[in-house]
C-alpha positions, -999 to 999 in steps of 0.1 A, spaced: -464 1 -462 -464 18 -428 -431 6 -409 -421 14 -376 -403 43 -387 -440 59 -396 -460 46 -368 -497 59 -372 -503 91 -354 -524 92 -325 -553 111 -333 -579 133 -318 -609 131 -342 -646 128 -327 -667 120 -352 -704 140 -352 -733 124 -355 -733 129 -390 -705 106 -396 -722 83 -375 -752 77 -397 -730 74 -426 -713 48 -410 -745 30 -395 -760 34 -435 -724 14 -444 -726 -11 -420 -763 -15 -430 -751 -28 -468 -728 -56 -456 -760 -77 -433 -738 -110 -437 -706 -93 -430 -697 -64 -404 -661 -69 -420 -669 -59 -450 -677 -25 -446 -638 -23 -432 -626 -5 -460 -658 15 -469 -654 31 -431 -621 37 -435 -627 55 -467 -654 75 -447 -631 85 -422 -605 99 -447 -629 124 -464 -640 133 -431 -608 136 -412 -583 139 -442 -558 105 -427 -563 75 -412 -546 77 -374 -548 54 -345 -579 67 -335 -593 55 -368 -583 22 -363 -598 20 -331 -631 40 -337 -637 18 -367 -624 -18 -352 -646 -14 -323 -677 1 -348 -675 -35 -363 -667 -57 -335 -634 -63 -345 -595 -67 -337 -576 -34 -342 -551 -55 -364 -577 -64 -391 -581 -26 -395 -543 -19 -394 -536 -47 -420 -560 -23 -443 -546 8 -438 -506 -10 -447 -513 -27 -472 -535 -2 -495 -517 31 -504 -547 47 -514 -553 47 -476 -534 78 -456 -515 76 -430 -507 111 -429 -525 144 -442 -519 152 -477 -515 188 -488 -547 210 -491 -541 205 -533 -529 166 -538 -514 157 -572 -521 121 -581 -497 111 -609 -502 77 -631 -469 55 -631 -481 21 -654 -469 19 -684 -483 38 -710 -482 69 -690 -445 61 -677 -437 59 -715 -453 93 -723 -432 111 -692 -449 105 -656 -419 104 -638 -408 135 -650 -436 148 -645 -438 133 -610 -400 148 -601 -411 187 -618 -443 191 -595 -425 175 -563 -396 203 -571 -422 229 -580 -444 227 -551 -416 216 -527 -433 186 -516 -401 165 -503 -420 151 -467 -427 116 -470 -464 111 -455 -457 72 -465 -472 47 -493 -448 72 -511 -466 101 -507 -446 136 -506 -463 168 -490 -446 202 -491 -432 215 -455 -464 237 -452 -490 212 -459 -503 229 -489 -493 204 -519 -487 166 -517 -482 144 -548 -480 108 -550 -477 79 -579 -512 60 -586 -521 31 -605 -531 33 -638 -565 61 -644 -577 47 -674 -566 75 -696 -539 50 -716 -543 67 -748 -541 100 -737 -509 98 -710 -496 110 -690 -526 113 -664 -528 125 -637 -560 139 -607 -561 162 -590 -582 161 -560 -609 141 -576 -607 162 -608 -585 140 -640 -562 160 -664 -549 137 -694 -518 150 -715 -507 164 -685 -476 182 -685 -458 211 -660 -484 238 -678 -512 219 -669 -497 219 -635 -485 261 -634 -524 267 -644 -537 246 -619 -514 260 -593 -520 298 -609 -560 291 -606 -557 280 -570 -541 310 -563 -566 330 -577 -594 311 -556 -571 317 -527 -577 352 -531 -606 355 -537 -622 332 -504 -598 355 -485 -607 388 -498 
């Protein structure tokens, strides 16, 4: 949960009028209950803006008519929900049991060494100093039989071990260099 040690960060986002229709379409599926396109929005506002901030809160409370605090109790209590920006790669790591058994922790502990990611962004999320690799615990990713699992981005890896992560991380490189050349 956000504490008062990680307050939310202010925030400067303006959504475009893009976002705004996806939000209105949102809104549009809930007729009975504004409320209930809370966490939909706030989803929206992540893959648009990357973390949930103040402004979020705000933007989105006053979207649905509203208290700030029924949006904030959302954004502490899920840790799916960003209070910070995760790296540019973010590695999503199973922690119930079948994959804990099979070697997620150590898993978890050799990609938070290997990509340096020792900045908490809270809900237990770690993000390397220069923003480029954050990896956090997740529930279970239905991949029981084949653990440990892990995403990332949206993409899910089962039998995952610090290879699978060295060829992810070589092949990111290699986009890298590519987009830049």
């Amino acid at each position: 949960m956000v504490g008062p040690e990680q307050p939310l960060l202010p925030g400067e986002e303006v959504p475009g009028p893009e976002f705004e229709r996806k939000a209105e379409e949102i809104i549009g599926q809930y007729p009975a209950s504004r409320r209930s396109a809370s966490l939909p929005l706030l989803h929206l506002w992540q893959e648009e803006f990357g973390f949930l901030s103040e402004r979020a809160v705000e933007w989105i409370s006053t979207k649905l008519g509203l208290k700030p605090i029924h949006i904030l109790e959302l954004v502490t209590f899920y840790p799916m929900l960003h209070v910070r920006p995760s790296g540019r790669i973010n590695f999503k790591v199973c922690r119930t049991l079948s994959c804990a058994l099979a070697g997620s922790h150590e898993l978890f502990a050799q990609i938070r060494a290997r990509c340096g990611a020792t900045v908490s962004a809270g809900h237990g999320i770690c993000v390397s100093p220069d923003g480029s690799y954050s990896v956090e615990f997740v529930e279970c990713l239905a991949a029981c039989g084949s653990a440990p699992a892990m995403m990332v981005d949206e993409e899910e890896f089962e039998r995952a071990t610090i290879d699978t992560v060295e060829r992810i991380l070589a092949e990111s490189g290699e986009k890298e260099a590519s987009q830049g050349a």
